[in-house]
N, CA, C and O atoms as a Tinker XYZ file with bonds, in Angstrom:
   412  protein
     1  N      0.839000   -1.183000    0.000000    73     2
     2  CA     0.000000    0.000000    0.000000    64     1     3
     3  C      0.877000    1.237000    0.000000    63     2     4     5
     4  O      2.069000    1.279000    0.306000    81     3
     5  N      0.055000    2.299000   -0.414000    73     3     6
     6  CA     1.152000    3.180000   -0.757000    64     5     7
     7  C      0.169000    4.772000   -0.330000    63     6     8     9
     8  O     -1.040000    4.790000   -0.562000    81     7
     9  N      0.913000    6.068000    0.323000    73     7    10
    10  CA     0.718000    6.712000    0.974000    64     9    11
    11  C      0.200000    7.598000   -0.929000    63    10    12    13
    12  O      1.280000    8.060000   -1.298000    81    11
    13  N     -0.549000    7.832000   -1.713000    73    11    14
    14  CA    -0.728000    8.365000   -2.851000    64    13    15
    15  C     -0.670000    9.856000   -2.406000    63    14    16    17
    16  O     -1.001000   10.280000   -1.299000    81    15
    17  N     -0.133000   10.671000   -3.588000    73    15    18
    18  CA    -0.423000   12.196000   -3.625000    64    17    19
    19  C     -1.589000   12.939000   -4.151000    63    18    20    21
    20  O     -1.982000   12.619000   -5.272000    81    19
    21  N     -2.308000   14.047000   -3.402000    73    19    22
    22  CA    -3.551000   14.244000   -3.900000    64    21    23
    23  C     -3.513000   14.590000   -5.396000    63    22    24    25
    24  O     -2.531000   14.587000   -6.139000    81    23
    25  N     -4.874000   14.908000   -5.697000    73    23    26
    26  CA    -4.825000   15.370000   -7.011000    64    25    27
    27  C     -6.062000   16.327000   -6.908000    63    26    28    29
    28  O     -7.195000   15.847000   -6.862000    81    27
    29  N     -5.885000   17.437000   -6.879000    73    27    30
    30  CA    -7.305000   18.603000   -6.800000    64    29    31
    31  C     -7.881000   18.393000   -7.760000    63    30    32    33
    32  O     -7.215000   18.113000   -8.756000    81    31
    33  N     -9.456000   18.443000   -7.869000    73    31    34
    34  CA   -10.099000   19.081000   -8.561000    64    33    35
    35  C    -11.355000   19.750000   -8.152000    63    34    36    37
    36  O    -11.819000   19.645000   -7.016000    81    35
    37  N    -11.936000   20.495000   -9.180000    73    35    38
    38  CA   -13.303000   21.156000   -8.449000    64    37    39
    39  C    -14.441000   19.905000   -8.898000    63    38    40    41
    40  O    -14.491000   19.043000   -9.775000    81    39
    41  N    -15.450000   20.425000   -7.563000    73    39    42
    42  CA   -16.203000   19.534000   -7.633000    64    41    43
    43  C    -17.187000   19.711000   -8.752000    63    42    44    45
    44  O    -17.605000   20.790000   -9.175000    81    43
    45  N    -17.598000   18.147000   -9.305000    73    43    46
    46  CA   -18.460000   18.380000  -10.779000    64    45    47
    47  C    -18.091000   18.100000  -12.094000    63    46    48    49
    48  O    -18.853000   18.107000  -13.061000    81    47
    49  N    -16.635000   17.800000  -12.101000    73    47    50
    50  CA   -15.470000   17.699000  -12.855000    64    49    51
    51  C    -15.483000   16.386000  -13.708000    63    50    52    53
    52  O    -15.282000   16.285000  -14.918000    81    51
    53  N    -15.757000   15.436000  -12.830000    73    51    54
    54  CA   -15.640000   14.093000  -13.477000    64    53    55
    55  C    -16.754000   12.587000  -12.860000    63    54    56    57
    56  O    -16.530000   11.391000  -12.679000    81    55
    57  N    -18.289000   13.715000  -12.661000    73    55    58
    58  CA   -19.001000   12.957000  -12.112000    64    57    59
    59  C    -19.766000   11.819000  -13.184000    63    58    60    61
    60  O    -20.481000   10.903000  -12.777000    81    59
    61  N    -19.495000   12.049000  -14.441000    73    59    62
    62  CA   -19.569000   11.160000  -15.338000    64    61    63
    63  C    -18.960000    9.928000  -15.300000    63    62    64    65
    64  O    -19.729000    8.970000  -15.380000    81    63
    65  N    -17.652000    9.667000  -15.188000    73    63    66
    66  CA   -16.877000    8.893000  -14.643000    64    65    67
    67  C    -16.808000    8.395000  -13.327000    63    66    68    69
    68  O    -15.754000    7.883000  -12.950000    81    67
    69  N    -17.941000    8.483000  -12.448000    73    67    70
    70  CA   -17.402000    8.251000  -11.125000    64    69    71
    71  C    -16.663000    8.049000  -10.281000    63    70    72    73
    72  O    -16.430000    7.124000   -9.502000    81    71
    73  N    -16.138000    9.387000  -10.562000    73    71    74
    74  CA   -14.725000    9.949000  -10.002000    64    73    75
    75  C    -14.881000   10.739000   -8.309000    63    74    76    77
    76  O    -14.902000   11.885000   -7.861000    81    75
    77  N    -14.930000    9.915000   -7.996000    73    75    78
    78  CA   -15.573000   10.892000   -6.475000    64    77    79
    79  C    -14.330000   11.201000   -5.334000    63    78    80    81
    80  O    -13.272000   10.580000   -5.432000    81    79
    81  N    -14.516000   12.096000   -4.368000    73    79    82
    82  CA   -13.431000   12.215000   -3.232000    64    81    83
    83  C    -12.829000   11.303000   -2.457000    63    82    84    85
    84  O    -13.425000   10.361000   -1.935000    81    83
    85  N    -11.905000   11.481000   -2.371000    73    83    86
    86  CA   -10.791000   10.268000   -1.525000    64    85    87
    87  C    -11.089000    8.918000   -2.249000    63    86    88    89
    88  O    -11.075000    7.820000   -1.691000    81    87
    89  N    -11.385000    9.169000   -3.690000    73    87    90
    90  CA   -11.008000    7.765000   -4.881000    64    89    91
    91  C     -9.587000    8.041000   -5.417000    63    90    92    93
    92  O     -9.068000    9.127000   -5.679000    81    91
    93  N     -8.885000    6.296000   -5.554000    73    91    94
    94  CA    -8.030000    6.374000   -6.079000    64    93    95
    95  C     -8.360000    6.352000   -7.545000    63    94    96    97
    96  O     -9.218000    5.631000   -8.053000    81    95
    97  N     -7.533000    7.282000   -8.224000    73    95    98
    98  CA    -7.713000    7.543000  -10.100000    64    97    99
    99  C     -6.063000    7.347000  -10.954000    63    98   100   101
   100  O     -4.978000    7.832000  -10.635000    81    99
   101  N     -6.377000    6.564000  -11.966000    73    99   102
   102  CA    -4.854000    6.610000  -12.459000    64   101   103
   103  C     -4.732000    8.371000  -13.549000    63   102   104   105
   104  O     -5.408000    8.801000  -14.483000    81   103
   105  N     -4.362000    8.540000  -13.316000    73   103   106
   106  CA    -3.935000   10.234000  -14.205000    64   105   107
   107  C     -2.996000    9.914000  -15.246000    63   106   108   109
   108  O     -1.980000    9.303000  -14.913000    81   107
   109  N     -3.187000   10.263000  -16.595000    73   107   110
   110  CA    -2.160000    9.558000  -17.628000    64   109   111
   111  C     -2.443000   10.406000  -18.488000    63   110   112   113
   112  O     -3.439000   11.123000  -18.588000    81   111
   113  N     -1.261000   10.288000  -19.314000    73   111   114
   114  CA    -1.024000   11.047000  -20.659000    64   113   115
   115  C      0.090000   10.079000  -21.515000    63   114   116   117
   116  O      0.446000    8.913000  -21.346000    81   115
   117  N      0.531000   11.289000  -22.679000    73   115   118
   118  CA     1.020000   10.251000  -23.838000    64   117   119
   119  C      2.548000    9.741000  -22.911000    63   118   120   121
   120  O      3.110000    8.827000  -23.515000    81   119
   121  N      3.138000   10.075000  -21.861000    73   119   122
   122  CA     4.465000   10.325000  -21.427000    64   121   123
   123  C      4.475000    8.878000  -20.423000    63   122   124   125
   124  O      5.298000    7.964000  -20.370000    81   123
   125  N      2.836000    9.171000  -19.460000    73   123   126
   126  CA     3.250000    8.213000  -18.195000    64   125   127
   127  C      1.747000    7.973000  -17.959000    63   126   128   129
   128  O      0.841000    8.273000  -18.737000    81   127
   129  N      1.677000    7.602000  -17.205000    73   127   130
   130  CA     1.139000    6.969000  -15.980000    64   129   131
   131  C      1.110000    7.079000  -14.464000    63   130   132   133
   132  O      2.109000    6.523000  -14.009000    81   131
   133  N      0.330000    7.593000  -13.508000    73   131   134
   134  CA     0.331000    7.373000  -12.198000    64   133   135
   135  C     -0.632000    7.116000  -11.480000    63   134   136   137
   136  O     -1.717000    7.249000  -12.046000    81   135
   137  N     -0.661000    6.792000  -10.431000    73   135   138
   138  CA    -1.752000    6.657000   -9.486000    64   137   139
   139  C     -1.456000    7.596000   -8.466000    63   138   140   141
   140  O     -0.299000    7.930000   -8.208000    81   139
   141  N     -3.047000    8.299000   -7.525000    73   139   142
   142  CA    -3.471000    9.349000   -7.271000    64   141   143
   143  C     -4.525000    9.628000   -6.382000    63   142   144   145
   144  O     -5.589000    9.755000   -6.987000    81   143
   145  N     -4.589000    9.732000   -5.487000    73   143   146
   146  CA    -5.887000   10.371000   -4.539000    64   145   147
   147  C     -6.935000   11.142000   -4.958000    63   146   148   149
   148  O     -6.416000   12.004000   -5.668000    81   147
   149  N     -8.178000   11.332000   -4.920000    73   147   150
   150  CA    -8.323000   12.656000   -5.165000    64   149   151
   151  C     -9.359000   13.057000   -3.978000    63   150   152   153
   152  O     -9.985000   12.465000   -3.098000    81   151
   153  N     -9.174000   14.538000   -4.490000    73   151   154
   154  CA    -9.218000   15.167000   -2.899000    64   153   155
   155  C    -10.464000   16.486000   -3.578000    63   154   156   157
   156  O     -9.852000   17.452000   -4.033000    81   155
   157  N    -11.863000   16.604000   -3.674000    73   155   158
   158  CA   -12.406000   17.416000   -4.562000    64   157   159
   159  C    -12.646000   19.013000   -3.953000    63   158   160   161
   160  O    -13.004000   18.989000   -2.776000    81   159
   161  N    -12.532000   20.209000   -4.462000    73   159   162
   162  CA   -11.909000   21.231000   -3.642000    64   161   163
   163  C    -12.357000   22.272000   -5.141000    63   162   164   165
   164  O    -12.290000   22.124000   -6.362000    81   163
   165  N    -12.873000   23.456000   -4.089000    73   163   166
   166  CA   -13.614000   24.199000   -4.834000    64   165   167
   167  C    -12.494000   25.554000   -4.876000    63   166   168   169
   168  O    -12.803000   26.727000   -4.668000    81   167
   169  N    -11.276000   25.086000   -5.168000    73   167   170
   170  CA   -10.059000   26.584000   -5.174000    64   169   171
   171  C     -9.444000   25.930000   -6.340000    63   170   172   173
   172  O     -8.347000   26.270000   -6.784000    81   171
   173  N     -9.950000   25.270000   -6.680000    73   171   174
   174  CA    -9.436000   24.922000   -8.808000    64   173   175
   175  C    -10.511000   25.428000   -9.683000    63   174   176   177
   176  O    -11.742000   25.443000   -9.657000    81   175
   177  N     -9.288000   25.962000  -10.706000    73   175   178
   178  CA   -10.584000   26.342000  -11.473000    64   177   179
   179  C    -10.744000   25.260000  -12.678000    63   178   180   181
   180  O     -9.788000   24.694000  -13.209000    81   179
   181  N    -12.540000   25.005000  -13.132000    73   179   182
   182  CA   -13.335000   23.612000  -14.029000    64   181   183
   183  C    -11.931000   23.460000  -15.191000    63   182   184   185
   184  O    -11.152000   24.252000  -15.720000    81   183
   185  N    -12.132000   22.087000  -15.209000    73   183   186
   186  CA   -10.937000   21.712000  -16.188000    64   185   187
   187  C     -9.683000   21.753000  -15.651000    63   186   188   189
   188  O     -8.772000   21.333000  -16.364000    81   187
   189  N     -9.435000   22.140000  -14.614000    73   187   190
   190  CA    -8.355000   21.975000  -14.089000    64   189   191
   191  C     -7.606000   20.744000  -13.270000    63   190   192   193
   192  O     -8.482000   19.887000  -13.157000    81   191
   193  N     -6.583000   20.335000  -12.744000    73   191   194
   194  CA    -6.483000   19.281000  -11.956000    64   193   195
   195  C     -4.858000   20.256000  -11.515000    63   194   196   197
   196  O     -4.105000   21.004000  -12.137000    81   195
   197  N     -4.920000   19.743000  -10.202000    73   195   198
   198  CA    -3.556000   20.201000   -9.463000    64   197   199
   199  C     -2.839000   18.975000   -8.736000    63   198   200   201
   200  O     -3.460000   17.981000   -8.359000    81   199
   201  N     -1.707000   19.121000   -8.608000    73   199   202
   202  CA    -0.841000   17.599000   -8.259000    64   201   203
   203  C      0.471000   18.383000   -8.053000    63   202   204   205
   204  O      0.967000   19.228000   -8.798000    81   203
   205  N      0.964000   17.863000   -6.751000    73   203   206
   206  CA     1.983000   18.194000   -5.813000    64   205   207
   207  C      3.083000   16.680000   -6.293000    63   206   208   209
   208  O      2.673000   15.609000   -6.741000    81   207
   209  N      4.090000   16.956000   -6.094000    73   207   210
   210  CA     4.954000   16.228000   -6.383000    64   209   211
   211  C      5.947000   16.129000   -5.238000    63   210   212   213
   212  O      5.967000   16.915000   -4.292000    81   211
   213  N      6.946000   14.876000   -5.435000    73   211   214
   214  CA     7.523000   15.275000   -4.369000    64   213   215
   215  C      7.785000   13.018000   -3.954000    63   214   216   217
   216  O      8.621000   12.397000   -3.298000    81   215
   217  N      6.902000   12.709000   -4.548000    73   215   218
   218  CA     6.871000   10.983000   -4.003000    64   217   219
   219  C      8.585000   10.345000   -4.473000    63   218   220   221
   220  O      9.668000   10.743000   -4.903000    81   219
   221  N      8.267000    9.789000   -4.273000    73   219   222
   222  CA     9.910000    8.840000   -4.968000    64   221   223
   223  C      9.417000    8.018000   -5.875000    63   222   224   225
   224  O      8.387000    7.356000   -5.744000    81   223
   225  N     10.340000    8.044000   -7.081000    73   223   226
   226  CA     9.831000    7.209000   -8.272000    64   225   227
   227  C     10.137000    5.221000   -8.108000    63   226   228   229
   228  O     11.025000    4.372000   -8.032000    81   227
   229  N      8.881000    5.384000   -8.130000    73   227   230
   230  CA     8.600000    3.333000   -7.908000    64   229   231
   231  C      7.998000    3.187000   -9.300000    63   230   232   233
   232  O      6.807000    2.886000   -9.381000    81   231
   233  N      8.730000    3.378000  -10.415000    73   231   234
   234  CA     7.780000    2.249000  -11.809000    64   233   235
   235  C      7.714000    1.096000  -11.239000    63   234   236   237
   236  O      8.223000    0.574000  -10.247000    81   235
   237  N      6.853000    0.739000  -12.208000    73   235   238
   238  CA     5.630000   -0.996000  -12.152000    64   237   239
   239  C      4.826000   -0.485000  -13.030000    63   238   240   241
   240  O      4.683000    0.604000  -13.584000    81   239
   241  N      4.113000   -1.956000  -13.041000    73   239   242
   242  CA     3.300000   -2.275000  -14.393000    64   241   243
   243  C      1.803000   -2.274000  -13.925000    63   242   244   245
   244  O      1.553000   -3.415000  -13.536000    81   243
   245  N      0.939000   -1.636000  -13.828000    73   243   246
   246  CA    -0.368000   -1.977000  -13.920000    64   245   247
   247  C     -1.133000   -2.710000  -14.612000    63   246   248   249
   248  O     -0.427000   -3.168000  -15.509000    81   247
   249  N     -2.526000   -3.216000  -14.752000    73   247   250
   250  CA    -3.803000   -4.041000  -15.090000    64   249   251
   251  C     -2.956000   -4.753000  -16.719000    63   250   252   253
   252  O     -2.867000   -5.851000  -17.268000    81   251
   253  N     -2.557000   -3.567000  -16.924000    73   251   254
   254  CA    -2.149000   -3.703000  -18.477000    64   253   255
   255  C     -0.590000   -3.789000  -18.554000    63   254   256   257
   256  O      0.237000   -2.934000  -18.237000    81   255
   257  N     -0.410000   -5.031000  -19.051000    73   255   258
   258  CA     1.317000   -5.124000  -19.034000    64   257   259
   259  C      2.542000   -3.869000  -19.949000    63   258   260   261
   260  O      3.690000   -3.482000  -19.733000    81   259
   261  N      1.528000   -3.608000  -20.963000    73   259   262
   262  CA     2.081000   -2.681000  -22.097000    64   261   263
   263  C      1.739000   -1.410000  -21.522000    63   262   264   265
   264  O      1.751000   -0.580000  -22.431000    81   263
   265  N      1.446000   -0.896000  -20.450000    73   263   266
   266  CA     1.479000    0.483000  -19.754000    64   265   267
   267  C      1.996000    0.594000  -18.294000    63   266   268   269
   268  O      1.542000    0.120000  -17.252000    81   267
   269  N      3.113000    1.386000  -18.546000    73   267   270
   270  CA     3.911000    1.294000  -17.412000    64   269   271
   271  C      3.346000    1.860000  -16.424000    63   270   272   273
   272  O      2.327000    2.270000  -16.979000    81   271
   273  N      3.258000    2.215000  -15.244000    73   271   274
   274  CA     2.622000    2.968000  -14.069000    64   273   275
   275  C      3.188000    3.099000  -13.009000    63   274   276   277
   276  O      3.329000    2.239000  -12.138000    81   275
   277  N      3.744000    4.763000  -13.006000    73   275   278
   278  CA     4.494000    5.155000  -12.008000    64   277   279
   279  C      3.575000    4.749000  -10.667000    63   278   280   281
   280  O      2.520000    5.364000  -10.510000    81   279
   281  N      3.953000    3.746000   -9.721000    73   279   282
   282  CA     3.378000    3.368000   -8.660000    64   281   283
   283  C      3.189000    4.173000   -7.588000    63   282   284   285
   284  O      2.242000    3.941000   -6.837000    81   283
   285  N      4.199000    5.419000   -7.305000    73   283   286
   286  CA     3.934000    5.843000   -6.046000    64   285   287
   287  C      3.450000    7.485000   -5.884000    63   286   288   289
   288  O      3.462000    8.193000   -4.877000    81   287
   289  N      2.994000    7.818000   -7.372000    73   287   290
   290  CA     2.150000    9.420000   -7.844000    64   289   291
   291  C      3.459000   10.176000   -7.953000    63   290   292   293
   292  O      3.476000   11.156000   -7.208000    81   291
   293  N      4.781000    9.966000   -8.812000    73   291   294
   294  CA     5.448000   10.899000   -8.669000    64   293   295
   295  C      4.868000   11.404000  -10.588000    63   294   296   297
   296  O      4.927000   10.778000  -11.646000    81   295
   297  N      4.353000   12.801000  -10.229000    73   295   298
   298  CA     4.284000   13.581000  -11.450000    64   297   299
   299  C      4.984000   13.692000  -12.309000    63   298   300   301
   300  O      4.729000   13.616000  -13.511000    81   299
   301  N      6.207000   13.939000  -11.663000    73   299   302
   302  CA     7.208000   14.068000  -13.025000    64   301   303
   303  C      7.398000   13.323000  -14.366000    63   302   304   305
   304  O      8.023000   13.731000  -15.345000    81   303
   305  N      6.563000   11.839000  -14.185000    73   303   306
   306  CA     6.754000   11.677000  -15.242000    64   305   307
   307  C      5.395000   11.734000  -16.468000    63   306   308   309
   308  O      5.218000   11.002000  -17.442000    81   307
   309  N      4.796000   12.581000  -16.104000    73   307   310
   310  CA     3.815000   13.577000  -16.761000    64   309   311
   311  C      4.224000   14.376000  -17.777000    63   310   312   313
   312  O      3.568000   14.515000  -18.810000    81   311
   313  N      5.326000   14.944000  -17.548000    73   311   314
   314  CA     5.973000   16.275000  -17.267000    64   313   315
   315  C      6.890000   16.161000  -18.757000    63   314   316   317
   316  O      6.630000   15.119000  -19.358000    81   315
   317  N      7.757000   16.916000  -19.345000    73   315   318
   318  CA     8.597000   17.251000  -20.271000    64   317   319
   319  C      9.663000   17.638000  -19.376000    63   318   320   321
   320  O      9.656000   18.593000  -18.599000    81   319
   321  N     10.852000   16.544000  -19.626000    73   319   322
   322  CA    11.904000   16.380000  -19.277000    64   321   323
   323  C     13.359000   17.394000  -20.050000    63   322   324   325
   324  O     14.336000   16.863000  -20.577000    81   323
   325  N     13.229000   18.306000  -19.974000    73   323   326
   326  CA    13.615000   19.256000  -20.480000    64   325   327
   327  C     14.113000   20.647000  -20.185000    63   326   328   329
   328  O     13.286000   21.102000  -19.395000    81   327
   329  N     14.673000   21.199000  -20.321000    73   327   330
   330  CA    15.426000   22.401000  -19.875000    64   329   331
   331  C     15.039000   23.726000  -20.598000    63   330   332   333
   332  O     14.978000   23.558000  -21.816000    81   331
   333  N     14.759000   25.008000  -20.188000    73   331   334
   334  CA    13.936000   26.182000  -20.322000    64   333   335
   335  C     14.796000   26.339000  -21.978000    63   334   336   337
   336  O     14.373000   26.048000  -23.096000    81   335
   337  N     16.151000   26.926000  -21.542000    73   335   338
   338  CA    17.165000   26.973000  -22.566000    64   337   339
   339  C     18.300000   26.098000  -22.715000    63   338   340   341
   340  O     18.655000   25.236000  -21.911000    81   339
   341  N     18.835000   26.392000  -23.808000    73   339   342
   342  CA    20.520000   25.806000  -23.650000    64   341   343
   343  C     21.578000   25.925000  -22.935000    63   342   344   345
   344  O     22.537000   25.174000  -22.762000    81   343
   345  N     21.172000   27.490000  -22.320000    73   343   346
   346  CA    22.363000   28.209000  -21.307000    64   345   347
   347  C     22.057000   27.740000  -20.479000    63   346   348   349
   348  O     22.733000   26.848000  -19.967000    81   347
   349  N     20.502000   28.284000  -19.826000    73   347   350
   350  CA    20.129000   27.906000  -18.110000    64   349   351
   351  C     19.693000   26.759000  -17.599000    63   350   352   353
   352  O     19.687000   26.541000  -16.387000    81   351
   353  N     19.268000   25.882000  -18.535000    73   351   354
   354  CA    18.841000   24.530000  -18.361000    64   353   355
   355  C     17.527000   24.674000  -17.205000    63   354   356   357
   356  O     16.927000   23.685000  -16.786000    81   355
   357  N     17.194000   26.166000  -16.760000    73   355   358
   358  CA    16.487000   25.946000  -15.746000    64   357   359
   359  C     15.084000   24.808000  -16.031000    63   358   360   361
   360  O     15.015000   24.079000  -17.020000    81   359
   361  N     14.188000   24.861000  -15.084000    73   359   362
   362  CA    13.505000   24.074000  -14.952000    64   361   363
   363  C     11.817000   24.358000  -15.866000    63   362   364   365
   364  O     11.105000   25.260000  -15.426000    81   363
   365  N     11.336000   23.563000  -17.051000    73   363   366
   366  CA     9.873000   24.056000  -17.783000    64   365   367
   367  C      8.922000   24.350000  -16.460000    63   366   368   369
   368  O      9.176000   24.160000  -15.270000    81   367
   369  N      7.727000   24.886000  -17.098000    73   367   370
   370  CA     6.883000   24.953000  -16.325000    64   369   371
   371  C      6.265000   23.769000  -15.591000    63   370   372   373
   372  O      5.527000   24.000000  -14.633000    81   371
   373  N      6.457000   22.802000  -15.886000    73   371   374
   374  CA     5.896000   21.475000  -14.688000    64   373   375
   375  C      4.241000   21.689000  -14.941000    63   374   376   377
   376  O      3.444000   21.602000  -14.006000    81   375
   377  N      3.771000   22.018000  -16.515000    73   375   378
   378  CA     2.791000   21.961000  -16.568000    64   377   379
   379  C      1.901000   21.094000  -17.318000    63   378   380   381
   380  O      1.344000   21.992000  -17.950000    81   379
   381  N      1.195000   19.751000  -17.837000    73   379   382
   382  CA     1.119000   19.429000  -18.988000    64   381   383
   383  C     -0.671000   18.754000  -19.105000    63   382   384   385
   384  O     -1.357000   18.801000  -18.084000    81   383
   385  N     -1.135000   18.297000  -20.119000    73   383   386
   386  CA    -2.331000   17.569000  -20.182000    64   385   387
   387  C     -2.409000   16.693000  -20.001000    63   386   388   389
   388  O     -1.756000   15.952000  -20.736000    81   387
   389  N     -3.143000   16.129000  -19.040000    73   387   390
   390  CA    -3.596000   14.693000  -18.482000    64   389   391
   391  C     -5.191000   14.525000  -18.921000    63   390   392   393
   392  O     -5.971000   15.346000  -19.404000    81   391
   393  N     -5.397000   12.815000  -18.476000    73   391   394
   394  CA    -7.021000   12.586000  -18.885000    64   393   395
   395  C     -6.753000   11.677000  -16.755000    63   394   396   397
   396  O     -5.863000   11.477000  -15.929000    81   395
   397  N     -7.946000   11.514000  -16.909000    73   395   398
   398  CA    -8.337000   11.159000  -15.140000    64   397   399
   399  C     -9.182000    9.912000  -15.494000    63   398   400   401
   400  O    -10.108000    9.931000  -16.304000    81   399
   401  N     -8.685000    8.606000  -14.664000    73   399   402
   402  CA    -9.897000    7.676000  -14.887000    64   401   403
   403  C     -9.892000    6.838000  -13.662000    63   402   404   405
   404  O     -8.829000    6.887000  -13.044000    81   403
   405  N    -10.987000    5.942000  -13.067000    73   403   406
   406  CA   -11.275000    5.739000  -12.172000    64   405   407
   407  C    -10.198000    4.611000  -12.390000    63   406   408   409
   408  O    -10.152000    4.124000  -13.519000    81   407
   409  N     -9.208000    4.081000  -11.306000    73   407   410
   410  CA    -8.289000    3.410000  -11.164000    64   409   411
   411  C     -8.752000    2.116000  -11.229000    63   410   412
   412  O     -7.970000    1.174000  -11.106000    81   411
């Protein structure tokens, strides 16, 4: 079992999906995979989702052998692994598109 990181959203968001509070949801895009808490909270704005980072990276394989799944909600691998410029290498915005589905 694993201590998951929340994932905000406002409430109303994904009641189609029965996506409800304190459900675990896998969060994925073309990059990764994770699993996720969610925690529903009316200081996001619709369409939005917020996710704190910070877990330690545990890959594994979920339901589906051919999709990898960061096991322990670390975001980053959401994310574009990449550097602002060539000089500063600083850090992108840590911002990207995800889809939400009931885990």
């Amino acid at each position: 079992h694993h201590l998951l990181p929340n994932l905000h959203h406002v409430r109303g968001l994904y009641p189609a999906r029965g996506i409800v509070d304190e459900q675990q949801v896998e969060v994925f895009n073309a990059r990764g995979r994770i699993y996720a808490g969610v925690r529903v909270t009316e200081g996001v704005a619709p369409g939005v989702v917020i996710m704190s980072t910070g877990a330690w990276f545990e890959p594994g394989f979920g339901q589906k052998a051919w999709h990898a799944v960061e096991q322990s909600g670390n975001a980053n691998v959401l994310t574009l692994d990449i550097g602002t410029s060539p000089l500063t290498q600083g850090p992108n915005a840590m911002s990207c598109l995800v889809d939400v589905a009931a885990a």
